[in-house]
PDB file of N, CA, C and O in Angstrom:
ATOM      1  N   UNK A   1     -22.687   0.021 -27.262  1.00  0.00           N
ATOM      2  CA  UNK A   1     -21.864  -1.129 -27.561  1.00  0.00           C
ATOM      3  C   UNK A   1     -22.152  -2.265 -26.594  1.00  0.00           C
ATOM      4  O   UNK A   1     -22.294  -3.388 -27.078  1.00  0.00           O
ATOM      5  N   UNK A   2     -22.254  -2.099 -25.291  1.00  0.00           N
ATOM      6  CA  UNK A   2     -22.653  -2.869 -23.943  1.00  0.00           C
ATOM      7  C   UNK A   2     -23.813  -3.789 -24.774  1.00  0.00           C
ATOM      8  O   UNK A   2     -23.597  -4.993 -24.910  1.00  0.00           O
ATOM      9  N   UNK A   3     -24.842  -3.286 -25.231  1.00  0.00           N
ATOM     10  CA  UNK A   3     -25.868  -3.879 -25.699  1.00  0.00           C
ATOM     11  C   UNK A   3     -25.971  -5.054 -26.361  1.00  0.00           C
ATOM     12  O   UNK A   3     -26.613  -6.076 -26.118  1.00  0.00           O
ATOM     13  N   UNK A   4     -24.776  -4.558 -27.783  1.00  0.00           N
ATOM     14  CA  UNK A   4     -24.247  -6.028 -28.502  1.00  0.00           C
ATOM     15  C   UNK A   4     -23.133  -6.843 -28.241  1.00  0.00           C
ATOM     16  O   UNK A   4     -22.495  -7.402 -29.134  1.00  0.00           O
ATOM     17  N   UNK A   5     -22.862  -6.933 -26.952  1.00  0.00           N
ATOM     18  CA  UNK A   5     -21.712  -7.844 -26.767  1.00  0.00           C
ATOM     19  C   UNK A   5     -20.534  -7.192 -27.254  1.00  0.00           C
ATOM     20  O   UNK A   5     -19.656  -8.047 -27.139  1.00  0.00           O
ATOM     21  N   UNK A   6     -20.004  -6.113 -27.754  1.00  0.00           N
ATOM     22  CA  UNK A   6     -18.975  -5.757 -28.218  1.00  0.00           C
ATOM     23  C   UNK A   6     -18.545  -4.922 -27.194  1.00  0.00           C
ATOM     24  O   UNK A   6     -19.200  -4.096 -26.559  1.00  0.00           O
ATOM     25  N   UNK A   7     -17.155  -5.285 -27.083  1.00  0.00           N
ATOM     26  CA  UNK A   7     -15.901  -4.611 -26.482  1.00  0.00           C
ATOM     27  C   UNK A   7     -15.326  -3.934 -26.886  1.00  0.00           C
ATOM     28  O   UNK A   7     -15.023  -4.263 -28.033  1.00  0.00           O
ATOM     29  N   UNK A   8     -14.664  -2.457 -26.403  1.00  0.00           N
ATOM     30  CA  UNK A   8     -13.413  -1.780 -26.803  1.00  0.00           C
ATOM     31  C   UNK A   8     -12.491  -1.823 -26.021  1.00  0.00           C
ATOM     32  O   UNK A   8     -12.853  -1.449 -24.906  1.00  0.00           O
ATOM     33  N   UNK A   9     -11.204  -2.172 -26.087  1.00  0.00           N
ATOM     34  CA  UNK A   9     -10.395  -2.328 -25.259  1.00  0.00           C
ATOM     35  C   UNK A   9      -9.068  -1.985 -26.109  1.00  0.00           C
ATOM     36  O   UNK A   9      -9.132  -2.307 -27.295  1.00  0.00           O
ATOM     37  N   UNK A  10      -7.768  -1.323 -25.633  1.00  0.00           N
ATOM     38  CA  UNK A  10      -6.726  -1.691 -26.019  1.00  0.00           C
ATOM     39  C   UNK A  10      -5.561  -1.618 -25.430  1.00  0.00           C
ATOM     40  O   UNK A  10      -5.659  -1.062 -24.336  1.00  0.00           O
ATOM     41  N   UNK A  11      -4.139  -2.056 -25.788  1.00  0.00           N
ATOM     42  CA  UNK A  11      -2.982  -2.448 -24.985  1.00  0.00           C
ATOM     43  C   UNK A  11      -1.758  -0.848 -25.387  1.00  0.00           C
ATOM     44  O   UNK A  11      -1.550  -0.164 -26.389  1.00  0.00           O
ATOM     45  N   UNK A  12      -1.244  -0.864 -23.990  1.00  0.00           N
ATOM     46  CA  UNK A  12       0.143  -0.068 -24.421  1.00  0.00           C
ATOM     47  C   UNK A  12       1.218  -0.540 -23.713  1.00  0.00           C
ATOM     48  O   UNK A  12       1.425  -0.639 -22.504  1.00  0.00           O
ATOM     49  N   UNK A  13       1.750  -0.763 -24.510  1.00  0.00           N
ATOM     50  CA  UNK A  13       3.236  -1.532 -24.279  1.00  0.00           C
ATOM     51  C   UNK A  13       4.588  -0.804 -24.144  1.00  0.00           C
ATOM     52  O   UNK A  13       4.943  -0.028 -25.031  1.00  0.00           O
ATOM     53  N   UNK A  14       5.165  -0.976 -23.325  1.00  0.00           N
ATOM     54  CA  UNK A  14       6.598  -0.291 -22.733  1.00  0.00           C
ATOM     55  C   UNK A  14       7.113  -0.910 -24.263  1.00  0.00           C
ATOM     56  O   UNK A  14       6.629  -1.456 -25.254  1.00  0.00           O
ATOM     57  N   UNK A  15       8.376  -0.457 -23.765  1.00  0.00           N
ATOM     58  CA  UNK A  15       9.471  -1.164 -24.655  1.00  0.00           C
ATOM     59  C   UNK A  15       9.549  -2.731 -24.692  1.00  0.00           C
ATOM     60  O   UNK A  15       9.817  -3.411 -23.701  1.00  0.00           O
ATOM     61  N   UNK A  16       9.332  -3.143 -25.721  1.00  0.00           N
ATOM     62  CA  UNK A  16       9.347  -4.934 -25.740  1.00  0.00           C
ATOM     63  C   UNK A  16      10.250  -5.112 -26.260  1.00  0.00           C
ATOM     64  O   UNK A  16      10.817  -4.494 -27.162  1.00  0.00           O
ATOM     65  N   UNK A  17      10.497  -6.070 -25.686  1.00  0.00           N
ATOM     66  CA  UNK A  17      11.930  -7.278 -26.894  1.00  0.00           C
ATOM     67  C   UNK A  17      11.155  -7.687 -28.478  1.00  0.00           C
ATOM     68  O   UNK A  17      10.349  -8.550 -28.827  1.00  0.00           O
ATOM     69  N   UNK A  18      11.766  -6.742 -29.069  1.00  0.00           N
ATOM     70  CA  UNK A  18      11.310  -7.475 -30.781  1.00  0.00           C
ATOM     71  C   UNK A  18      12.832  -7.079 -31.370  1.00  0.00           C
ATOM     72  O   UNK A  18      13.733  -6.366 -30.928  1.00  0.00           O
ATOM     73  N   UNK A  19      12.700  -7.762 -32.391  1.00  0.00           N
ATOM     74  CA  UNK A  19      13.737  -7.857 -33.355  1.00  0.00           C
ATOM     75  C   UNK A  19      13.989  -6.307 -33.685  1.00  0.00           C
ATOM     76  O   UNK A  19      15.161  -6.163 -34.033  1.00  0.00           O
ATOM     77  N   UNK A  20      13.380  -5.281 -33.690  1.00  0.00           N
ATOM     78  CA  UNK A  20      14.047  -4.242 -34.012  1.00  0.00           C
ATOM     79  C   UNK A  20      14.832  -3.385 -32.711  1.00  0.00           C
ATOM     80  O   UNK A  20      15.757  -2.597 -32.909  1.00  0.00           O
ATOM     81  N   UNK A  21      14.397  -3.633 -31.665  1.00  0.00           N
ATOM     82  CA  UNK A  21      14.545  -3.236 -30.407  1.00  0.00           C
ATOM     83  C   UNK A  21      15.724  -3.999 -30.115  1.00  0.00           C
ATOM     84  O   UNK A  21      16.562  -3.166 -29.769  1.00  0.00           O
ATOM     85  N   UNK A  22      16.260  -5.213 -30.070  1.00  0.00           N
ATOM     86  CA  UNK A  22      16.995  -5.850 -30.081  1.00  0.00           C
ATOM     87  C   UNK A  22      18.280  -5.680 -30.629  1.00  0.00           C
ATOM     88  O   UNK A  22      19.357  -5.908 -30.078  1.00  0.00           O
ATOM     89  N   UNK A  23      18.046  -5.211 -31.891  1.00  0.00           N
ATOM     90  CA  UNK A  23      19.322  -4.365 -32.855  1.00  0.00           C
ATOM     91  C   UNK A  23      19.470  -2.666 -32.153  1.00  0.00           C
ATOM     92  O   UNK A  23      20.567  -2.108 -32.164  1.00  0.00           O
ATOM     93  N   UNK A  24      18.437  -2.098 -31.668  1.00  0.00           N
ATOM     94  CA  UNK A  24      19.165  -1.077 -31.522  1.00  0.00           C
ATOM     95  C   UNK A  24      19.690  -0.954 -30.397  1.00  0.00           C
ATOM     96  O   UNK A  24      20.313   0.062 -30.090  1.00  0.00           O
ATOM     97  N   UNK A  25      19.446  -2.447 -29.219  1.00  0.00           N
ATOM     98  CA  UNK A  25      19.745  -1.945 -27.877  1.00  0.00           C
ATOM     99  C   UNK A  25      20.104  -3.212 -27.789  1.00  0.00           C
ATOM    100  O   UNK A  25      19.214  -3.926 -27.327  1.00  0.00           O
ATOM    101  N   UNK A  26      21.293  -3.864 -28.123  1.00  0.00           N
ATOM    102  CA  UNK A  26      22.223  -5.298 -28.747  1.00  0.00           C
ATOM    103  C   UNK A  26      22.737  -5.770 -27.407  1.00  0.00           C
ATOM    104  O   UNK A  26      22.658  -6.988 -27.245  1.00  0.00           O
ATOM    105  N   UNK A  27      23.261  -5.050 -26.384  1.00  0.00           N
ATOM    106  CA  UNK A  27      23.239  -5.630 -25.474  1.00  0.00           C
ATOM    107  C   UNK A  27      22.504  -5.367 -24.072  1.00  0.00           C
ATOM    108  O   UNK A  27      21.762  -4.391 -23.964  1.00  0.00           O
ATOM    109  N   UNK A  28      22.755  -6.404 -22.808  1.00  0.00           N
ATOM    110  CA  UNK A  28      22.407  -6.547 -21.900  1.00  0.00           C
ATOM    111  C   UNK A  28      21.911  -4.951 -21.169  1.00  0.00           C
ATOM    112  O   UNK A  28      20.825  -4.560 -20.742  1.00  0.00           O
ATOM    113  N   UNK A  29      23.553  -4.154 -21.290  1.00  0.00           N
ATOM    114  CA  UNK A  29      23.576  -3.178 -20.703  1.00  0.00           C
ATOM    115  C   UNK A  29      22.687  -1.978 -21.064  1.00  0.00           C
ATOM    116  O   UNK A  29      22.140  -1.179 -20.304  1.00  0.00           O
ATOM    117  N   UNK A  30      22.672  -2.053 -22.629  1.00  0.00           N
ATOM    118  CA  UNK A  30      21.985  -1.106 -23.157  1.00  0.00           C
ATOM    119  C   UNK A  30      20.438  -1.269 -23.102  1.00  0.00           C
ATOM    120  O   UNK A  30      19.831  -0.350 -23.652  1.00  0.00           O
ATOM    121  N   UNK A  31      19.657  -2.281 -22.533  1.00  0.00           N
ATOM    122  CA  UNK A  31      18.335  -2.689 -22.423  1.00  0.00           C
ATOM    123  C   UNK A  31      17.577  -2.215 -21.262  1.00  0.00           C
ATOM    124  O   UNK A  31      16.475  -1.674 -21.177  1.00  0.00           O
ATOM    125  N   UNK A  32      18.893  -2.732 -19.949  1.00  0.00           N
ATOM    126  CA  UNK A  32      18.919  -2.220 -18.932  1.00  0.00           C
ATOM    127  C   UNK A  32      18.479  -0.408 -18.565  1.00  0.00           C
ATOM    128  O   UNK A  32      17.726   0.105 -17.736  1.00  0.00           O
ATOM    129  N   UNK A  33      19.239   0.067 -19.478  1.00  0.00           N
ATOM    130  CA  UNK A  33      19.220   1.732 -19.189  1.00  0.00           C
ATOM    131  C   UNK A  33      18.259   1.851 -20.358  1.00  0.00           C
ATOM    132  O   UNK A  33      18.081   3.053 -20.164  1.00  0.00           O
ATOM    133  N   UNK A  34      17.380   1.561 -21.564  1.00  0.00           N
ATOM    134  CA  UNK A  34      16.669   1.810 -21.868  1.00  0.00           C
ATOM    135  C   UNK A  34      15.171   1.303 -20.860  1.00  0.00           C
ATOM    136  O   UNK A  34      14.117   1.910 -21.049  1.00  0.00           O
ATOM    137  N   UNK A  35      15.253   0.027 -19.699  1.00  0.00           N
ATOM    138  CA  UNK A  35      14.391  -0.144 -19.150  1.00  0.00           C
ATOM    139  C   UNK A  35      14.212   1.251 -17.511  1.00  0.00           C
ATOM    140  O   UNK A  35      13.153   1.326 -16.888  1.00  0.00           O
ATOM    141  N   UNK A  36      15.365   2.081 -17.181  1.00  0.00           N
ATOM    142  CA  UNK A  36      15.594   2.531 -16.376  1.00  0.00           C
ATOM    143  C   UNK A  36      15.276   3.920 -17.037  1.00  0.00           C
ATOM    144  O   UNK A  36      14.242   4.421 -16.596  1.00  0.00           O
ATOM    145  N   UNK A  37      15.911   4.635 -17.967  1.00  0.00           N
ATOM    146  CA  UNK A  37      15.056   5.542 -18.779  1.00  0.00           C
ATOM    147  C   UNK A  37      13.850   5.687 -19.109  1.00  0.00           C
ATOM    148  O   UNK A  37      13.360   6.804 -19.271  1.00  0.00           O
ATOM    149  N   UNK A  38      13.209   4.618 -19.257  1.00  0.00           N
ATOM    150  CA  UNK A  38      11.744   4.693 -19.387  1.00  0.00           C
ATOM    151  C   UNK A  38      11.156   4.652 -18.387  1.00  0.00           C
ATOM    152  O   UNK A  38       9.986   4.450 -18.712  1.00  0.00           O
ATOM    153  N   UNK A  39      11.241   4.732 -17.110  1.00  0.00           N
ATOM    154  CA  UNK A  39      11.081   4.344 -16.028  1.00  0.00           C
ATOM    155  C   UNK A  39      10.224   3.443 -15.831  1.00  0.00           C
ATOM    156  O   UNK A  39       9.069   3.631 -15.448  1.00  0.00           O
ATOM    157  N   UNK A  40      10.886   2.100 -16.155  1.00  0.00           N
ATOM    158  CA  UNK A  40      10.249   1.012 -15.862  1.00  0.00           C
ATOM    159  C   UNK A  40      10.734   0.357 -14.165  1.00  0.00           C
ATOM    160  O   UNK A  40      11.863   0.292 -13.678  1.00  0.00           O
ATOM    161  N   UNK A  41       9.606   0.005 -13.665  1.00  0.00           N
ATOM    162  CA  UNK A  41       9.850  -0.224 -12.246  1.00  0.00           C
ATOM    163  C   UNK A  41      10.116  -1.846 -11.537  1.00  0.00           C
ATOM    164  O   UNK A  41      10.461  -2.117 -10.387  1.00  0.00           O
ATOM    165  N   UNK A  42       9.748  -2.965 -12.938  1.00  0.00           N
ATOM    166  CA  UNK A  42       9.771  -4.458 -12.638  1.00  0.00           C
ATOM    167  C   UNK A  42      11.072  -4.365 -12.191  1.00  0.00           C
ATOM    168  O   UNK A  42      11.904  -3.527 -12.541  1.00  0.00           O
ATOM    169  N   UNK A  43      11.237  -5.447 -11.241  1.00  0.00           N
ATOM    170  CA  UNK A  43      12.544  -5.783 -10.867  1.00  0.00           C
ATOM    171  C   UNK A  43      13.072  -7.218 -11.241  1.00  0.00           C
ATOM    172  O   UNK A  43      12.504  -8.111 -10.614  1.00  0.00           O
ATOM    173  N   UNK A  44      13.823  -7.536 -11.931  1.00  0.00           N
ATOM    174  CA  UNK A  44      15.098  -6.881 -12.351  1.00  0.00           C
ATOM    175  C   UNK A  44      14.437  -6.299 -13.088  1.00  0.00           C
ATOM    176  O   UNK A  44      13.256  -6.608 -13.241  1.00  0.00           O
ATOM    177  N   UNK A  45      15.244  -4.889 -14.020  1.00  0.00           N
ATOM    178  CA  UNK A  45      15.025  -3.897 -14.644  1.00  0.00           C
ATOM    179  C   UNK A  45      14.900  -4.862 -16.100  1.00  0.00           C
ATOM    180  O   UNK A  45      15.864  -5.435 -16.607  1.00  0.00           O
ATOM    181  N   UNK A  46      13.707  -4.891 -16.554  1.00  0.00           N
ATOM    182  CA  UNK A  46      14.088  -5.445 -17.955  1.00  0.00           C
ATOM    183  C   UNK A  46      13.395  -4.914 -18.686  1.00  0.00           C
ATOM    184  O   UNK A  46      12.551  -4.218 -18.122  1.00  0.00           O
ATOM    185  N   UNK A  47      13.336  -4.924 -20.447  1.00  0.00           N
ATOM    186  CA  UNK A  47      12.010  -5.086 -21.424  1.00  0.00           C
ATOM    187  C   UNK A  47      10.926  -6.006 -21.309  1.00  0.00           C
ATOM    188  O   UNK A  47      10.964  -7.079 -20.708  1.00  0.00           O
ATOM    189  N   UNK A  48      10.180  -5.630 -21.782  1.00  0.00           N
ATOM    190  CA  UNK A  48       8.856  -6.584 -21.619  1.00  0.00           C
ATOM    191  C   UNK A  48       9.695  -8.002 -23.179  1.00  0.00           C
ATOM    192  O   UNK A  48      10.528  -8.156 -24.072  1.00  0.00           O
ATOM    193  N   UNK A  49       8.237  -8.783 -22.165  1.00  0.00           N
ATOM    194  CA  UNK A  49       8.928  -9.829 -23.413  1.00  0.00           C
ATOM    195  C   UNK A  49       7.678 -10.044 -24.380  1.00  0.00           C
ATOM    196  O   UNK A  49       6.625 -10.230 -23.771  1.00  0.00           O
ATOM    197  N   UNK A  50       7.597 -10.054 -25.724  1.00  0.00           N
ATOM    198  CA  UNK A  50       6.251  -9.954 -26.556  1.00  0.00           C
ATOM    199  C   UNK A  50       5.392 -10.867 -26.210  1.00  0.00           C
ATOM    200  O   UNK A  50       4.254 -10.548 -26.555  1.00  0.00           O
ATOM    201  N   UNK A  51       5.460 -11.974 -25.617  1.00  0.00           N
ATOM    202  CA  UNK A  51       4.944 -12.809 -24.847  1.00  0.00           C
ATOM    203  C   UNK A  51       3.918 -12.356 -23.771  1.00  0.00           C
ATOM    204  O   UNK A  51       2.849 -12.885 -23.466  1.00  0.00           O
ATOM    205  N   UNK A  52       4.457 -11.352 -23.324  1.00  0.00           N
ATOM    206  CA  UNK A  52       3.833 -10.950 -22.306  1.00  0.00           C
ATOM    207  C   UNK A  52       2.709  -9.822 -22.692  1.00  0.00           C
ATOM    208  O   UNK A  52       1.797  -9.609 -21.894  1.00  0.00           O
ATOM    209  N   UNK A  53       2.772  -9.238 -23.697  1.00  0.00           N
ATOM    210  CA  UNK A  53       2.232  -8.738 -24.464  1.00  0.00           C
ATOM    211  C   UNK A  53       0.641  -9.061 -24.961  1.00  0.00           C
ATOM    212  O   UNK A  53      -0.412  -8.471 -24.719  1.00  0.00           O
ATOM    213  N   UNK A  54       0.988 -10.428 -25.874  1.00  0.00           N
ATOM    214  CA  UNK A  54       0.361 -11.338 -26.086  1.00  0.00           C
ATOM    215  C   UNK A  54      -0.352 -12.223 -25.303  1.00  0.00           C
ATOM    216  O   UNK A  54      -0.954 -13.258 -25.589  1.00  0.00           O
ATOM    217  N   UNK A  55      -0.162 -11.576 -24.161  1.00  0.00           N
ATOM    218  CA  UNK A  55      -0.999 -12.646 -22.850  1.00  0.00           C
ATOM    219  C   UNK A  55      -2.153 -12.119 -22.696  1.00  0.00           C
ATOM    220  O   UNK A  55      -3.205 -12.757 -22.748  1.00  0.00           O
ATOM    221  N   UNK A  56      -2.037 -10.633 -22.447  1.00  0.00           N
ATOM    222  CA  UNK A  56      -2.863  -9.337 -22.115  1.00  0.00           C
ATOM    223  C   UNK A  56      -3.919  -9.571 -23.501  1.00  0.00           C
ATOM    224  O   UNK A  56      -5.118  -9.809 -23.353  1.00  0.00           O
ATOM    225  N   UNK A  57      -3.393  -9.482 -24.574  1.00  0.00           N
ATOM    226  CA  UNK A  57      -4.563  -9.384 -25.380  1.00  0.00           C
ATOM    227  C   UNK A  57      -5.687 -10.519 -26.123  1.00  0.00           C
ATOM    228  O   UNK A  57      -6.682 -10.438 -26.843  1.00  0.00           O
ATOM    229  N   UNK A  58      -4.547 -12.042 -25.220  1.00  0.00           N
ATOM    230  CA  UNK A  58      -5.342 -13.329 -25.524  1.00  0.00           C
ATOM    231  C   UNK A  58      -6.244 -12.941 -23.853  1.00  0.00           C
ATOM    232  O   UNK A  58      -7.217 -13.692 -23.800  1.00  0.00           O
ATOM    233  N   UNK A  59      -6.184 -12.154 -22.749  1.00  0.00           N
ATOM    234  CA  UNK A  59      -6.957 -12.242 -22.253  1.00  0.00           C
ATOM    235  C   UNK A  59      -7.837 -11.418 -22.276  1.00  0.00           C
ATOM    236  O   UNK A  59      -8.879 -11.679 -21.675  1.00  0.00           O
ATOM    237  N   UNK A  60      -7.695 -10.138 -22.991  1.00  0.00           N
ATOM    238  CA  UNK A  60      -8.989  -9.411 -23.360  1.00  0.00           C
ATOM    239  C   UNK A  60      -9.654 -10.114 -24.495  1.00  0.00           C
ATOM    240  O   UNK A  60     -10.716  -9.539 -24.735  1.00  0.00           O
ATOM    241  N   UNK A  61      -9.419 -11.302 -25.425  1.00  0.00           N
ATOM    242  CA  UNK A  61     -10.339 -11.621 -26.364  1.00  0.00           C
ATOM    243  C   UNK A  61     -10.426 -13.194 -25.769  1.00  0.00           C
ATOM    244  O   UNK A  61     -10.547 -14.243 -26.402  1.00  0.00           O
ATOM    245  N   UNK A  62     -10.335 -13.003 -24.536  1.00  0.00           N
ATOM    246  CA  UNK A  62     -11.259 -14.325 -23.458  1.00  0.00           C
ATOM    247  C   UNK A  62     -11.953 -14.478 -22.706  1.00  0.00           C
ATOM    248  O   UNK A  62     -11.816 -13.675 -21.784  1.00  0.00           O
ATOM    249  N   UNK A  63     -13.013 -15.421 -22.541  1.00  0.00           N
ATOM    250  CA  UNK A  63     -14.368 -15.125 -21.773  1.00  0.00           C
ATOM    251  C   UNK A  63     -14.142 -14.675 -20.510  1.00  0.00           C
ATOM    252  O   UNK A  63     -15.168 -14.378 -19.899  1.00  0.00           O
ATOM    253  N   UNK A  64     -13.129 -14.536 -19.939  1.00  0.00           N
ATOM    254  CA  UNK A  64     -12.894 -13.574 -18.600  1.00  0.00           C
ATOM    255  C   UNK A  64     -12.697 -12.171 -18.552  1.00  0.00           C
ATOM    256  O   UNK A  64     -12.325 -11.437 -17.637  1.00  0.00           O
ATOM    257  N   UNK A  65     -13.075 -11.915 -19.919  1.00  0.00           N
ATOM    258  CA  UNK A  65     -12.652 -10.453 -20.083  1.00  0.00           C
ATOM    259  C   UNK A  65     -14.083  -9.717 -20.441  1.00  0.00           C
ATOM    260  O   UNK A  65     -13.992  -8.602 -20.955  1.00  0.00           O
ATOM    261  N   UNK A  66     -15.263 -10.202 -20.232  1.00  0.00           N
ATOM    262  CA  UNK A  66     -16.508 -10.282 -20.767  1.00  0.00           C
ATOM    263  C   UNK A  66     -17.258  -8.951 -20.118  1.00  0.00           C
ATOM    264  O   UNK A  66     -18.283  -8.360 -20.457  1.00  0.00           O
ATOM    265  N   UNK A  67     -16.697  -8.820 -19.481  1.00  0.00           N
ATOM    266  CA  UNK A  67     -17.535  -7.144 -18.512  1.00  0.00           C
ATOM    267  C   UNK A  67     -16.091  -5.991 -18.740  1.00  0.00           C
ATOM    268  O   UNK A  67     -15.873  -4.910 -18.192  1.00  0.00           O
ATOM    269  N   UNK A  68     -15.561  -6.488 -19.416  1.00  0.00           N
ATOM    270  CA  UNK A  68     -14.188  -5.097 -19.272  1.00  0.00           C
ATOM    271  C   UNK A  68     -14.079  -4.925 -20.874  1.00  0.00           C
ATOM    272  O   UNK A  68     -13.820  -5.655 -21.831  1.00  0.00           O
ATOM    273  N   UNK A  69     -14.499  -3.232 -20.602  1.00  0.00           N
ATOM    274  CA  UNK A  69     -14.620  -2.603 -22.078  1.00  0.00           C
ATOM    275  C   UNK A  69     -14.262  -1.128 -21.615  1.00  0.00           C
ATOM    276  O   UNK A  69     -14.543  -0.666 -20.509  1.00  0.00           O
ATOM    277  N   UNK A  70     -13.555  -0.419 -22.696  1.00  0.00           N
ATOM    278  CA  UNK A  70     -13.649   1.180 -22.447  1.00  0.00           C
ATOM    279  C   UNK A  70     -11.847   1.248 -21.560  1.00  0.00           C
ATOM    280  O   UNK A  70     -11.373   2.276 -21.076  1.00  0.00           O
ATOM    281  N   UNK A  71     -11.237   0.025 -21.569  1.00  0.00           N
ATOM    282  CA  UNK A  71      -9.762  -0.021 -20.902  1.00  0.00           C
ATOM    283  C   UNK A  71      -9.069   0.045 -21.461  1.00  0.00           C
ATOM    284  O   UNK A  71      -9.164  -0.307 -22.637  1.00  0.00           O
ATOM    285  N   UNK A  72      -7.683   0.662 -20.803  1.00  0.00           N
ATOM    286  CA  UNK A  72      -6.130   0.242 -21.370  1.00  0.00           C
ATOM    287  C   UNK A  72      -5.821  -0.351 -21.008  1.00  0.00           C
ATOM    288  O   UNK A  72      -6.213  -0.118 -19.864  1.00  0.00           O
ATOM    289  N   UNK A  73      -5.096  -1.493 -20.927  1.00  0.00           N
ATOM    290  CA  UNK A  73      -3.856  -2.344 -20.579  1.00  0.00           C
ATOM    291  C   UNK A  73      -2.427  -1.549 -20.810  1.00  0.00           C
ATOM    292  O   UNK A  73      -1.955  -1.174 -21.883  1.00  0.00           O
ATOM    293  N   UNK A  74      -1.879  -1.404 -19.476  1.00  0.00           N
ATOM    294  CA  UNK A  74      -1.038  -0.945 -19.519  1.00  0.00           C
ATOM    295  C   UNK A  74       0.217  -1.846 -19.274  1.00  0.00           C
ATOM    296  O   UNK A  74       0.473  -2.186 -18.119  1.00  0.00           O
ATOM    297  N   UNK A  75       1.025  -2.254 -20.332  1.00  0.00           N
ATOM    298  CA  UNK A  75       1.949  -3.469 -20.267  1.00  0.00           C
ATOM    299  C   UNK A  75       3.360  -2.901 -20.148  1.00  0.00           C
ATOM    300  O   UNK A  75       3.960  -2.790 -21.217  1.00  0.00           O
ATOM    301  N   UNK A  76       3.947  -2.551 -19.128  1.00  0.00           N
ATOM    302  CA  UNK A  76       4.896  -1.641 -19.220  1.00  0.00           C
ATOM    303  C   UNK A  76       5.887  -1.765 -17.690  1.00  0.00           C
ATOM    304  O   UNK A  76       6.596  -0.807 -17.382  1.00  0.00           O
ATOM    305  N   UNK A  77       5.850  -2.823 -16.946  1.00  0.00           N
ATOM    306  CA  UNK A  77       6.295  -2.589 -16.220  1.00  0.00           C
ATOM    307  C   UNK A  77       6.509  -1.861 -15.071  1.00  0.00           C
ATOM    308  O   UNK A  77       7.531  -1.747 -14.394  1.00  0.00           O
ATOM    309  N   UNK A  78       4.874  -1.147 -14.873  1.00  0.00           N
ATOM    310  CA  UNK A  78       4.729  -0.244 -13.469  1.00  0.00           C
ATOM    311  C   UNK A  78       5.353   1.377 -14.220  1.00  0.00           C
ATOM    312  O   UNK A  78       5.128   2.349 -13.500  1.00  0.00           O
ATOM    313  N   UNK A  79       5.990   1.642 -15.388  1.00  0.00           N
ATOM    314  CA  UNK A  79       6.069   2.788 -15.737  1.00  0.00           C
ATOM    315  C   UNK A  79       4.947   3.745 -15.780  1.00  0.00           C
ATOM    316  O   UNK A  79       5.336   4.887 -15.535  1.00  0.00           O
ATOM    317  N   UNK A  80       3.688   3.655 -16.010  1.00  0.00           N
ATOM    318  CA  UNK A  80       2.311   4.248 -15.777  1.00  0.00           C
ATOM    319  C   UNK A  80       1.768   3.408 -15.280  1.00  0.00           C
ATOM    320  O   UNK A  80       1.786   2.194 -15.481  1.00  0.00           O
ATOM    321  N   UNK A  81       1.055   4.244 -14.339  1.00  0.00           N
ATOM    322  CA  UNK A  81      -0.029   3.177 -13.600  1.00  0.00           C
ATOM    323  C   UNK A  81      -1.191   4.850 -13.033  1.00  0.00           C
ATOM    324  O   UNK A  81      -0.919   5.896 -12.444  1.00  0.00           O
ATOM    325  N   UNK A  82      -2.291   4.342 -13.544  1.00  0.00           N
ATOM    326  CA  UNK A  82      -3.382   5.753 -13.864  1.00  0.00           C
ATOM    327  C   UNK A  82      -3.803   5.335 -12.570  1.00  0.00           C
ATOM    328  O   UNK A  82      -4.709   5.934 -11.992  1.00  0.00           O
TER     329      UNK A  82
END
């Protein structure tokens, strides 16, 4: 793959703020202990925001990402870290 310019890369994402996540965990408190259950380690304890998400994978399909292939992105708030 190295040969033709092609990359494999892909993202794993903690718990994000989306509209379905949002309904099942409606408030503040309940986001909180789903970010503390998952053992997410950002401080303050939060969900990721899809934004942030979306950063990671506008920067793997950007010319700074041009030698990094064969990775995860791990978007999660320090919950895994390999």
């Amino acid at each position: 793959m190295g040969d033709a310019s092609i990359t494999v890369n892909n993202i794993a994402p903690g718990t994000t703020r989306t509209p379905l996540i949002e309904r099942h965990y409606a408030s503040r408190e309940s986001q909180v202990r789903e970010a503390k259950e998952s053992g997410g380690l950002v401080h303050p304890l939060r969900l990721a925001e899809p934004e942030e998400i979306a950063a990671a994978a506008l920067y793997l399909c950007g010319p700074h990402s041009g030698h990094i292939t064969g990775s995860t992105r791990h978007g999660n708030g320090g919950t895994f870290m390999p």
